[in-house]
N, C-alpha and C positions, 0 to 999 in steps of 0.2 A: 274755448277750453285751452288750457296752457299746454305746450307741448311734453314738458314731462307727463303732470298728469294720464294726459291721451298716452304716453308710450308705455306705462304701468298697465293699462289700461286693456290696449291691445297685447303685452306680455302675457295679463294674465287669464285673459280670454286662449291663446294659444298653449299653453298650458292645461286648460281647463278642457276644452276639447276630446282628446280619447276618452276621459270619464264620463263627457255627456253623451254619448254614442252607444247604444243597445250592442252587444256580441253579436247577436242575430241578425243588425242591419250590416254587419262585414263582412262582406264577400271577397272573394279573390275571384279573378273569371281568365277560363281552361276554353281553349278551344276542342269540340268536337265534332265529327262526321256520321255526315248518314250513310246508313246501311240497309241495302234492301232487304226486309223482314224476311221471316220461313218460317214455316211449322211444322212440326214433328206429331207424324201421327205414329198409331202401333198396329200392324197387322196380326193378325193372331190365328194361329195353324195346329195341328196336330200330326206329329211323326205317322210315318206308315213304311213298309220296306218300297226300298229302294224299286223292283222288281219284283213279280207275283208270276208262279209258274205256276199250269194246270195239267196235271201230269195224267194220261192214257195211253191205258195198252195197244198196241198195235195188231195182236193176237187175240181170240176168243179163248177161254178156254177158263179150269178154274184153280182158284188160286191158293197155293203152297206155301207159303212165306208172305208177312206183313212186317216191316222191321224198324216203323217208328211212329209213334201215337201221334195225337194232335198235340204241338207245343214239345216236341221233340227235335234235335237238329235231325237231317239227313247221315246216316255213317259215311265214315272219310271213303271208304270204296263205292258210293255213289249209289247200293243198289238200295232200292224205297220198297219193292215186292215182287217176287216170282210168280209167274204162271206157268201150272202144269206143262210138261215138255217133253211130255213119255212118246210120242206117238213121231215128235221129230227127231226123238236122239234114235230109235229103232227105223227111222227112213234112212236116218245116215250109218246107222252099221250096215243094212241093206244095199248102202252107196257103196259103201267101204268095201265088199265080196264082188258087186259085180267091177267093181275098178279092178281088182286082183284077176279074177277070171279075163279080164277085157285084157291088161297087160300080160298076162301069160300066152295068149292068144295072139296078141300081136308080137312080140317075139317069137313064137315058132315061126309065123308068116313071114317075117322079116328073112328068118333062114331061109326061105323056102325061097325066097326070091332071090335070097344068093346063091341059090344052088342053081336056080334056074338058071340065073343069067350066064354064070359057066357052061351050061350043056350046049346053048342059045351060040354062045363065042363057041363051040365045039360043033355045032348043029346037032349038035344029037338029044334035042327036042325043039320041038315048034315055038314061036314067035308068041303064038298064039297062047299058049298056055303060060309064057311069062307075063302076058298081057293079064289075064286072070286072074293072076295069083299078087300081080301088083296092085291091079282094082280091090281085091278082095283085103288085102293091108292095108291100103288107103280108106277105106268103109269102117274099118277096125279102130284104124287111128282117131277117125272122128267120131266114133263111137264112145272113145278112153275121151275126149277131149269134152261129149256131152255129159260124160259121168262128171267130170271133174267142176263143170260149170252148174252142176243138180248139187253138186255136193257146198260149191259157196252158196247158193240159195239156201237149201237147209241151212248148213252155217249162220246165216244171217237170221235164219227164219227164227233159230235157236237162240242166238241174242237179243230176238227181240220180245219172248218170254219173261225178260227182268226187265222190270220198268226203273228207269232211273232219274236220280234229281240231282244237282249241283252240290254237292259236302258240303256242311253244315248250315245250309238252310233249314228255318224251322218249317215245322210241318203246323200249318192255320186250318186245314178241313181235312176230314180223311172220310172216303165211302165206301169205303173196299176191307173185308172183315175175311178171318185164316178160311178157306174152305168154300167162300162164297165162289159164284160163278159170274163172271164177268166178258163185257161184248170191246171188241175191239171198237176204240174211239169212246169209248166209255169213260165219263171223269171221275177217278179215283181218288185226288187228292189234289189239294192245293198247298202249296208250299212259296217262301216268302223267303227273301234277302234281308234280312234285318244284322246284318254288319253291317251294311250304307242305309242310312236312316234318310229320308227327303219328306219333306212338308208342302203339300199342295196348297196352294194359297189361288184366290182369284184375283186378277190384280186392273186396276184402272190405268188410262193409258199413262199418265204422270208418273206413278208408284211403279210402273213397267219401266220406262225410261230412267227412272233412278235407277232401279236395281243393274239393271241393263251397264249403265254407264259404271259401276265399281264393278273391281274384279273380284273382292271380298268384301262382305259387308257384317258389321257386328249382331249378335241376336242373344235372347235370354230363355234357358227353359227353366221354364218357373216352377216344372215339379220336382226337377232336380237342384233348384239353383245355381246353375250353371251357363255362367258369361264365353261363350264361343263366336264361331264365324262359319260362316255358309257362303254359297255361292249358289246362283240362276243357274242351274241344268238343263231343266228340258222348256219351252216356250208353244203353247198348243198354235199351231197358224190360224185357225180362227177365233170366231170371238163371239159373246154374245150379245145379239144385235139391241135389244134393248138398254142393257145398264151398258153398253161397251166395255165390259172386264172380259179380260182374256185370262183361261187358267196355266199354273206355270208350277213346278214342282222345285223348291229350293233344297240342295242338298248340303247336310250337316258337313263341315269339313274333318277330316282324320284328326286333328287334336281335341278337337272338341269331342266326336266320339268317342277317341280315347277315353275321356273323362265319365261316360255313361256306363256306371256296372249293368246296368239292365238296359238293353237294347230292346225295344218294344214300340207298337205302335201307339199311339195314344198321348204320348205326352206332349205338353202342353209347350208351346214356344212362341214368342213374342219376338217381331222383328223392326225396328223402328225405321220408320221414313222419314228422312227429310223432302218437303215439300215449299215450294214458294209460295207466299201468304198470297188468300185467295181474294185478301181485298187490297193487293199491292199499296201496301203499308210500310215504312220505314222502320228500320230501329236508331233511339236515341238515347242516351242516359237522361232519367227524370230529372237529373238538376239542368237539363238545357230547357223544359217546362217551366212557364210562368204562368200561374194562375193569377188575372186579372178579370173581377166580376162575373165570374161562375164562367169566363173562356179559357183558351188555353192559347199561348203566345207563344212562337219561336224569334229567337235574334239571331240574323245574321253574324257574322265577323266583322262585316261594315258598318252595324247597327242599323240596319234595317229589321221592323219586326212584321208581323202578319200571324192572321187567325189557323190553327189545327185542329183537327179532332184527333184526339186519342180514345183510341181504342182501348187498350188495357197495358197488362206486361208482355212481355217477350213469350212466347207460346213456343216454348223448346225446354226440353229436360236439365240442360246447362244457362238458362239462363241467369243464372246468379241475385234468386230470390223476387228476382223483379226490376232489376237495379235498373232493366232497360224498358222503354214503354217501345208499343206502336202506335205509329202518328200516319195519319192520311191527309193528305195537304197538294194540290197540286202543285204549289210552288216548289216542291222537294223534287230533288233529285240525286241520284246514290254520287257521293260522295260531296255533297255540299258543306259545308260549314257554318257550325251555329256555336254560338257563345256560350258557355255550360257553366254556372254557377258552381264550385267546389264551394261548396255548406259547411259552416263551422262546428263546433262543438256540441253548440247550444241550440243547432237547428233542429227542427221536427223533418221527417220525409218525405218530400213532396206529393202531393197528391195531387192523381190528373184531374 
């Protein structure tokens, strides 16, 4: 062949070129890393108050005043219901006359032993009869002093005729009706904290240690639609020996209750975990997947390739449609480097 010829030749062979070339077989290629995979589960709870109080009379007796139904708050002055109190307020007028008589008593004696003790410095009476008469005021005096400590007894005895609950806790049971008669230690009612709202969950020991380690973590109540934050409260020390779940009560935080016009038990909330995939799997973008003869191929950076299995997509709420697989591969390791195919126009999406 003559050398012009050949050079038209190869011109136009190099020319011709990008048009014989499919869109689909041009690739550019992105480096990317692996990531050790996690999964996002949903725990799922129902509110209850915070705290549950069982409220009993201290006293027998029967009862004069009821002053809040079932699903009533407590009134802001705390009292929940009186019991009869006629028998202690008539002990303490009682108190009250002999304290008077007892102080009247002991003032005259007082004098008396002033007068004495002058006759005594005079001798013009005996030693003896001031002895007397001082004994006899000292017996007086702790007479006044046992009246006085009968009378904080009653006192007390009389406070504790009104049974009381925290202001404005609801009232959840009531058993105690106007007129009935009731025994001290007797449960009359049950009343609830439902300002602080908490969620008992039972928790395994992974989904323990997440919550554990944030100091707030996100959650959703699904009856009210409403995206807030809670935090781990209370933590039970033991556990149950079979499934190993230990129970644990999560409470709603203040803005987020803010947000709940109805404070009640019952409703419905969702709290997401992240957890570490349990068949320690990678995540990688599907274009670093090469399907060759029903396998799945990863490249190194160096061009080195080897066989994976994939699993699926990314098992997380953000995982962005799919965009990322999980791949199980011994040869992986969290932050290695594989070659990632950026896919053209005209590509389809890869499938593992």
């Amino acid at each position: 062949m003559r050398p012009l010829p050949r050079l038209l030749l190869l011109l136009s062979c190099w020319l011709l070129l990008p048009f014989s070339l499919s869109p689909s077989l041009v690739h550019a290629r992105s480096i990317c890393r692996a990531e050790t995979a996690g999964i996002t589960i949903t725990l799922t709870g129902f509110t209850r108050p915070q705290t549950f109080l069982d409220l009993t009379p201290e006293v027998t007796g029967r009862c004069t005043e009821v002053r809040a139904d079932v699903g009533d708050p407590v009134p802001d002055d705390t009292v929940f219901a009186r019991i009869d109190s006629t028998f202690t307020i008539l002990k303490l007028q009682t108190n009250a006359l002999a304290r008077t008589r007892t102080e009247k008593s002991l003032a005259f004696e007082k004098k008396q032993v002033g007068r004495y003790r002058k006759l005594v410095t005079t001798k013009a009476s005996a030693q003896t009869r001031l002895e007397e008469l001082e004994l006899q005021y000292e017996q007086t005096l702790l007479s006044l002093q046992e009246l006085e400590t009968q009378q904080e007894q009653l006192r007390e005895t009389l406070a504790r005729h009104t049974v009381h609950a925290p202001a404005g806790w609801l009232v959840i049971e009531r058993q105690i009706e106007l007129g009935e008669w009731v025994r001290a230690g007797q449960a009359v009612a049950r009343v609830g904290d439902y300002q602080h709202l908490v969620v008992p969950v039972v928790l395994r020991p992974e989904e323990l240690h997440y919550l554990r380690s944030a100091d707030t973590f996100s959650l959703f109540i699904v009856d009210n639609e409403i995206r807030g934050t809670g935090t781990l409260r209370r933590i039970a020390p033991n556990f149950d020996p079979v499934t190993r779940k230990t129970k644990a009560d999560i409470a709603l935080s203040a803005a987020t209750l803010a947000q709940i016009s109805d404070k009640r038990g019952g409703l419905r909330v969702e709290i997401p975990v992240a957890l570490k995939d349990p068949m320690h799997a990678f995540l990688l973008p599907a274009e670093a997947v090469e399907e060759r003869y029903e396998e799945n191929w990863l490249t190194r950076e160096n061009g080195d390739t080897f066989r994976v299995i994939v699993l699926g997509p990314e098992l997380s709420p953000a995982a962005g449609n799919g965009k990322r697989l999980r791949i199980v591969a011994k040869e992986i390791k969290e932050g290695d480097l594989f070659r990632c195919r950026e896919l053209s126009s005209t590509d389809g999406q890869q499938k593992p």
